[in-house]
C-alpha positions in Angstrom: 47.3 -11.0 21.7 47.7 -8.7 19.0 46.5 -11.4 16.5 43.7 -11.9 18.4 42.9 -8.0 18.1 43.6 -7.7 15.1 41.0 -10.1 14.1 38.2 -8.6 16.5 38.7 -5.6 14.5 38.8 -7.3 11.2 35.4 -8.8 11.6 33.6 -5.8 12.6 31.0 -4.0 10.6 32.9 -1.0 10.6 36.2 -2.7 9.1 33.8 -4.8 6.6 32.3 -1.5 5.1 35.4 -1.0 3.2 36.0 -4.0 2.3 33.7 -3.5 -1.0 35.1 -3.1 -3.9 32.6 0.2 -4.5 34.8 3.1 -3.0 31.4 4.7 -2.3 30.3 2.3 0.2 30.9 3.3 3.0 29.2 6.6 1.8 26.1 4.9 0.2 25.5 3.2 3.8 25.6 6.1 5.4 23.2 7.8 3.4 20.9 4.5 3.8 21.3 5.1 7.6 20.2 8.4 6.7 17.1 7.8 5.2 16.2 5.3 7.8 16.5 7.6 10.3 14.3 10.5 8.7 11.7 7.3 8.8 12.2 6.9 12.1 11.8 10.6 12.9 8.0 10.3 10.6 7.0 7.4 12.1 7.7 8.5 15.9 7.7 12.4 15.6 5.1 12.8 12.9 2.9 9.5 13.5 3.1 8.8 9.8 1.9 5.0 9.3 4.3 4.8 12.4 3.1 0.4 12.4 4.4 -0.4 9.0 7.5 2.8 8.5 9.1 1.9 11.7 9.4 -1.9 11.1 10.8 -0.8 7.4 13.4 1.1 9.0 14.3 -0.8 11.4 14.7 -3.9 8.4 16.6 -0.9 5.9 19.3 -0.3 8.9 20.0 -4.1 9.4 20.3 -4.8 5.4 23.1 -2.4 5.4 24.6 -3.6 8.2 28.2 -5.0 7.0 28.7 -8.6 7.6 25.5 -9.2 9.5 24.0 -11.2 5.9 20.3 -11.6 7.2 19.2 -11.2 3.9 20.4 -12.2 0.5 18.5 -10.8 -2.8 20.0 -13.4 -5.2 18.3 -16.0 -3.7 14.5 -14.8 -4.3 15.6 -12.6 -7.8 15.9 -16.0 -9.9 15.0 -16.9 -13.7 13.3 -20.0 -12.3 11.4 -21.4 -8.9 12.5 -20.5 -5.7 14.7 -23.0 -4.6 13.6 -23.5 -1.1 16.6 -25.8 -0.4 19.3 -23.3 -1.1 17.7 -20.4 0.8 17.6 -22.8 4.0 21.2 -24.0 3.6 22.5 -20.5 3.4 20.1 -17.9 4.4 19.7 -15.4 7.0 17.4 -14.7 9.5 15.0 -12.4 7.1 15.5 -14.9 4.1 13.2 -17.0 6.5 10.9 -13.9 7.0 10.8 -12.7 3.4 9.6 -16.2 2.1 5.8 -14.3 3.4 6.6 -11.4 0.7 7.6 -13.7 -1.6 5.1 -16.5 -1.6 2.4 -13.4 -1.0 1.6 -14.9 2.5 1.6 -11.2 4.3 0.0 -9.1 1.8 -3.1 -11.5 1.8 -3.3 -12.3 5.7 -3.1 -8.0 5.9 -6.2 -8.3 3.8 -7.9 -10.6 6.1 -7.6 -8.1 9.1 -8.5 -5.0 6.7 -11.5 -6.9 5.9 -12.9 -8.2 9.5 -11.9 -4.1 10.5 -13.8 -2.9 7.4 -17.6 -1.8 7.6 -19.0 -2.4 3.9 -22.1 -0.6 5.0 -21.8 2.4 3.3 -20.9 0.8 0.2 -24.0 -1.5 0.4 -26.3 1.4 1.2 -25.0 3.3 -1.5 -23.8 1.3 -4.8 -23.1 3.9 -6.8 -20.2 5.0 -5.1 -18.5 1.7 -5.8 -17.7 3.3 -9.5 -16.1 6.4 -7.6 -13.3 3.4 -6.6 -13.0 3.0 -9.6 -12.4 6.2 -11.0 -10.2 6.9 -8.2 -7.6 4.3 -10.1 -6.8 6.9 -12.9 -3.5 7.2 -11.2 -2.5 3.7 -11.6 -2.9 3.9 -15.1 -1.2 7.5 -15.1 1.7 6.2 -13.2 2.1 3.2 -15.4 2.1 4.9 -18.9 4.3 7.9 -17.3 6.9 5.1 -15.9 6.8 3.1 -19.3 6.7 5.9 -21.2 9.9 7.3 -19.2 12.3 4.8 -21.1 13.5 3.7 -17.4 11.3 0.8 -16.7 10.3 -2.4 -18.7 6.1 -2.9 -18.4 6.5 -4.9 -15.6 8.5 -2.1 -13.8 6.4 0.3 -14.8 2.8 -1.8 -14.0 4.5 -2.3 -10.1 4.9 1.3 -10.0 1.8 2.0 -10.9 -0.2 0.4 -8.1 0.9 2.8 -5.6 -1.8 5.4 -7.3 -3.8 2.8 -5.9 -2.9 4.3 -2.1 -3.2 0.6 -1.0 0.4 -0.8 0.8 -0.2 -4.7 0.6 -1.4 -4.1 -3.1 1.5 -2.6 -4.2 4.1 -5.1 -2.5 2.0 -7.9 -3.9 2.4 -6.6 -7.1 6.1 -5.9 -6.4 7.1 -8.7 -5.5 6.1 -10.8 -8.7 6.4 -8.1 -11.0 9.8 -6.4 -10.1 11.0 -7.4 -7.0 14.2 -5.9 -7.2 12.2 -2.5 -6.7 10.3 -3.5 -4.0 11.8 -1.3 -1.6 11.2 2.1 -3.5 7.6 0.9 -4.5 6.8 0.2 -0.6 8.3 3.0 1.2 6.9 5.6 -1.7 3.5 3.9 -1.2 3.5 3.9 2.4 5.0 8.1 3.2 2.0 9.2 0.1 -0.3 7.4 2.4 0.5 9.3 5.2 0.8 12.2 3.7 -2.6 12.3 2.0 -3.9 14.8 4.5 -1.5 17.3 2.7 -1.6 15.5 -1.1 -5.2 15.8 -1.5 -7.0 19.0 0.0 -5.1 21.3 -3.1 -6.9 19.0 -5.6 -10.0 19.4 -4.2 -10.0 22.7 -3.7 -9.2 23.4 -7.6 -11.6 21.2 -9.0 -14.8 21.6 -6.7 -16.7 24.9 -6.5 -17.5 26.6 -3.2 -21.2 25.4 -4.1 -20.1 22.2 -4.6 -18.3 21.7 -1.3 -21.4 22.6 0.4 -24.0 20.1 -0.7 -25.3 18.4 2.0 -26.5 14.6 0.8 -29.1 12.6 2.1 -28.7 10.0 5.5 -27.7 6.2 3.9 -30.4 3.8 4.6 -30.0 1.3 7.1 -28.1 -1.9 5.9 -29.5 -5.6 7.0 -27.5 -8.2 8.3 -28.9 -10.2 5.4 -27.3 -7.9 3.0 -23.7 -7.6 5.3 -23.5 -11.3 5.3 -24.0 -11.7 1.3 -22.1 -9.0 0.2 -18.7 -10.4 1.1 -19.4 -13.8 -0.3 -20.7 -12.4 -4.2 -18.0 -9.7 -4.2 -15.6 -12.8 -3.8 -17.5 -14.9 -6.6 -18.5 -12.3 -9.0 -14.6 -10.3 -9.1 -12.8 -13.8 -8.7 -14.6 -15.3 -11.8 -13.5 -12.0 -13.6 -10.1 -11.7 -12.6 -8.8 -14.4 -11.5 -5.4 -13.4 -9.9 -7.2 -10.8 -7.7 -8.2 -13.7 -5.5 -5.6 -13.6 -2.9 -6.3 -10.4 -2.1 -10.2 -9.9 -2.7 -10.7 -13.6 -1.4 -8.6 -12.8 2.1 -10.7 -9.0 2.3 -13.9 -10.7 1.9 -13.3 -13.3 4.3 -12.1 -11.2 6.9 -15.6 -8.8 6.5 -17.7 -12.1 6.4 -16.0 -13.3 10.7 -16.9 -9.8 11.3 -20.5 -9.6 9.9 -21.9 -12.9 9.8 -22.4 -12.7 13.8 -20.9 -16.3 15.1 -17.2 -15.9 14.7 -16.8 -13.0 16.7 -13.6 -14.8 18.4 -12.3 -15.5 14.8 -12.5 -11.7 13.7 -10.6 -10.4 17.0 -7.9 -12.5 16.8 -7.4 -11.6 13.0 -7.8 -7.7 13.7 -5.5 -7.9 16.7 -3.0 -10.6 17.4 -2.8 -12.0 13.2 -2.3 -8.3 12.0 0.0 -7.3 14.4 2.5 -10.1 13.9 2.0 -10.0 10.0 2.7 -6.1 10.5 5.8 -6.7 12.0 6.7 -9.4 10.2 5.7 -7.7 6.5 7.4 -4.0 7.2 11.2 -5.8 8.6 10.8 -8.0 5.4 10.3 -5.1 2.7 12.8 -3.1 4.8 15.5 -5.8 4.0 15.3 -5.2 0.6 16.8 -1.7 0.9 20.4 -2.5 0.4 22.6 0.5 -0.9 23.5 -1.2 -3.8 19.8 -1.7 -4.6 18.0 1.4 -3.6 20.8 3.7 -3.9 19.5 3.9 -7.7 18.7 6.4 -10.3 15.3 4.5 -10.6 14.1 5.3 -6.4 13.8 9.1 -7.4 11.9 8.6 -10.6 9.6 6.0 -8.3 9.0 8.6 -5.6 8.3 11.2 -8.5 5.9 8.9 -10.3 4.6 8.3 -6.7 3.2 11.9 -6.0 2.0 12.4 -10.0 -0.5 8.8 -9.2 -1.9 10.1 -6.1 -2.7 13.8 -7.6 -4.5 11.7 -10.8 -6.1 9.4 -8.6 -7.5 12.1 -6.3 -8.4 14.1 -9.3 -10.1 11.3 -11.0 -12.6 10.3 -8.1 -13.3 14.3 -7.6 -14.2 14.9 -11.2 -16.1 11.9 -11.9 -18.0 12.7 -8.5 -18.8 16.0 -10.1 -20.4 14.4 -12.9 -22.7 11.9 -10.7 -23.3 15.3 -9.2 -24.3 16.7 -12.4 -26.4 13.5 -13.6 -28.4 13.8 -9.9 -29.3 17.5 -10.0 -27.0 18.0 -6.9 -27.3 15.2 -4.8 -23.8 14.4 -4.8 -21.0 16.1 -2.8 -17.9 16.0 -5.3 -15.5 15.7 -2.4 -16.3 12.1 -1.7 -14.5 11.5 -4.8 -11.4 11.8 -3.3 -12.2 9.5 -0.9 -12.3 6.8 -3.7 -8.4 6.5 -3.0 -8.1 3.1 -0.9 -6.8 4.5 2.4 -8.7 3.4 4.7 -10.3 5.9 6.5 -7.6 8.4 6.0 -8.9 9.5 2.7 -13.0 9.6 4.3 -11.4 11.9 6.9 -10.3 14.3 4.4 -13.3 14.4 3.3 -15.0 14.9 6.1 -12.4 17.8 7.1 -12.8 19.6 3.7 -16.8 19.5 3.6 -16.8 20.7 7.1 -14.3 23.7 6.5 -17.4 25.3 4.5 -20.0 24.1 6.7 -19.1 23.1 10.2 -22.5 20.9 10.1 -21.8 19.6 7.1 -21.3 15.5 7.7 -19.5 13.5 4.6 -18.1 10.8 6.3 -19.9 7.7 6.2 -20.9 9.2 2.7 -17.3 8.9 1.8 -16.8 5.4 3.3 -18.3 3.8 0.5 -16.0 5.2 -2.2 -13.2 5.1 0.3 -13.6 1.1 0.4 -14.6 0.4 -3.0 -11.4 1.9 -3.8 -10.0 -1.3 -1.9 -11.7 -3.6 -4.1 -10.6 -1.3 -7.2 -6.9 -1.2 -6.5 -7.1 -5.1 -5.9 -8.6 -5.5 -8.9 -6.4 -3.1 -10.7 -3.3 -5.2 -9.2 -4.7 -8.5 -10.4 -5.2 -7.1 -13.9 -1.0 -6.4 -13.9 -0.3 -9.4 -12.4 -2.5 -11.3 -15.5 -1.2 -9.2 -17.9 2.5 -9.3 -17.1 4.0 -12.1 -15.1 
């Protein structure tokens, strides 16, 4: 009988922790615990991105589990192919799972839904704010010279780290996971908790670089957008940035069919069951996956606080780039432009329009910027795309 206890207790998770042959551990799980708790607590309590930071915490508490193995890094961190073969004979549970971050299955079916949920309207009505986008990915380029520049990171690294200026979650574990996926973890959780906390990242920059003249231009009602217009937009996005750069595909290719069931006006069953039931399931399925990938040993690193660092200096430069080069469309029109749209040209979707909208309106109440900040807002979907398939090109 005592045998039998004794090994009951022996292949607990609580006798396995010290089993390690780090003596901090048991200390460095804790902490994880830690962490994935304070993601619980912004996910439930604050409703920050609550659908993809609760399934990442969830995944971070069962990676550092002891004993449970549900996920093993060596298998997908390899000098060759995958070897498909050996993660079926000994994989876990989320090695199954994780072969959608790997392959980049999730990151592009998210795409599809953000595309059938995207209105390009605004864009359309108003091209010119498709080159707020892309001055609103100054941060990626910020981020990636800073992280290179730091010593720490090797280009891939530092071209990964990058992409979270791009305020665009499925962009930046896309790039992650073929350009350093041993930091996918850090890169994901940074660029999902900036996301959230845009409504608190961006209004300071504004402020500073837009006069009080500025912030009250009113601009001019978009025209109204044809169905003609809707329907061929999606398909020569998808022809004209694919032929340019090429490894943007799976991402621009998945957006723009997505927007094309939604606007083309006889697949109307297609485009709910990608916004609904398809994104849920990938949601779940994407957020338990990166989760995994926070092990102690792995995120527990002196790299994670230089990530998050580089994280909040690529969202101030991103934000400030769209603002000042909406100042000098506003200076080219005579006025016609509101430089707060700028900021919109940050790729959250619509969080970054509804700052706008919040921050035009604190100076005039009757002041409407919204659906004028939608168009940068979603260009900047395209432009951190693009910007990601540029890395990729470049460095894998």
């Amino acid at each position: 009988m005592l045998d039998i206890l004794k090994t009951i207790i022996e292949t607990t998770g609580f006798a396995r922790l010290f089993e390690s042959d780090d003596p901090w551990m048991p200390l460095k799980t804790v902490i994880m615990f830690v962490i994935a708790g304070a993601l619980v607590y912004c996910a439930i309590v604050k409703k920050y991105e609550p659908l993809l930071l609760l399934p990442i915490a969830m995944g971070m508490i069962l990676a550092n589990i002891p004993g449970a193995d549900l996920y093993h890094m060596d298998l997908f961190i390899t000098e060759g192919s995958l070897d498909i073969a050996e993660i079926f004979r000994r994989g876990g549970l989320i090695d199954y799972l994780y072969l959608g971050v790997k392959l980049g299955l999730y990151p592009s079916l998210i795409f599809l839904g953000i595309g059938a949920m995207t209105d390009f309207s605004p864009l359309i009505a108003n091209p010119k704010t498709m080159m707020l986008g892309g001055a609103a990915q100054l941060g990626v380029f910020a981020a990636f010279f800073g992280a290179y520049s730091s010593g720490a990171f090797t280009f891939q690294e530092a071209a990964a780290i990058g992409i979270i200026g791009g305020a665009d979650g499925p962009t930046a574990i896309q790039t992650s996971k073929t350009l350093a996926p041993q930091l996918l973890s850090a890169i994901a959780i940074a660029a999902y908790i900036y996301m959230a906390l845009i409504p608190m990242i961006q209004p300071p920059i504004m402020r500073l670089l837009t006069t009080k003249k500025e912030r009250l231009i009113r601009m001019s009602a978009p025209r109204k957008v044809t169905r003609k217009e809707l329907v061929l937009f999606p398909i020569v996005v998808t022809l004209v940035v694919c032929l340019i750069v090429p490894e943007s595909a799976p991402l621009i290719g998945f957006l723009m069919v997505g927007n094309l069931l939604n606007v083309c006006g006889v697949t109307g069953r297609l485009s709910k069951t990608v916004q609904n039931g398809l994104m849920n399931t990938i949601t779940v399925f994407l957020g338990i996956s990166v989760g995994v990938t926070a092990s102690a040993e792995n995120f527990l690193s002196g790299k994670t606080p230089l990530i998050i660092l580089l994280g909040i200096v690529a969202f101030g430069f991103s934000t400030a780039g769209g603002v000042m080069f909406a100042k000098l469309m506003c200076w080219i029109t005579k006025g016609k432009i509101n430089p707060l749209i700028g900021a919109a040209g940050v790729s959250a979707v619509p969080m970054a329009a509804r700052v706008v909208q919040k921050e035009g309106q604190r100076e005039d109440p009757t002041n409407f910027l919204l659906m004028h900040a939608m168009g940068p807002n979603v260009a900047g979907v395209i432009g951190s795309a693009v910007a990601a398939g540029v890395f990729i090109s470049m460095f894998s």
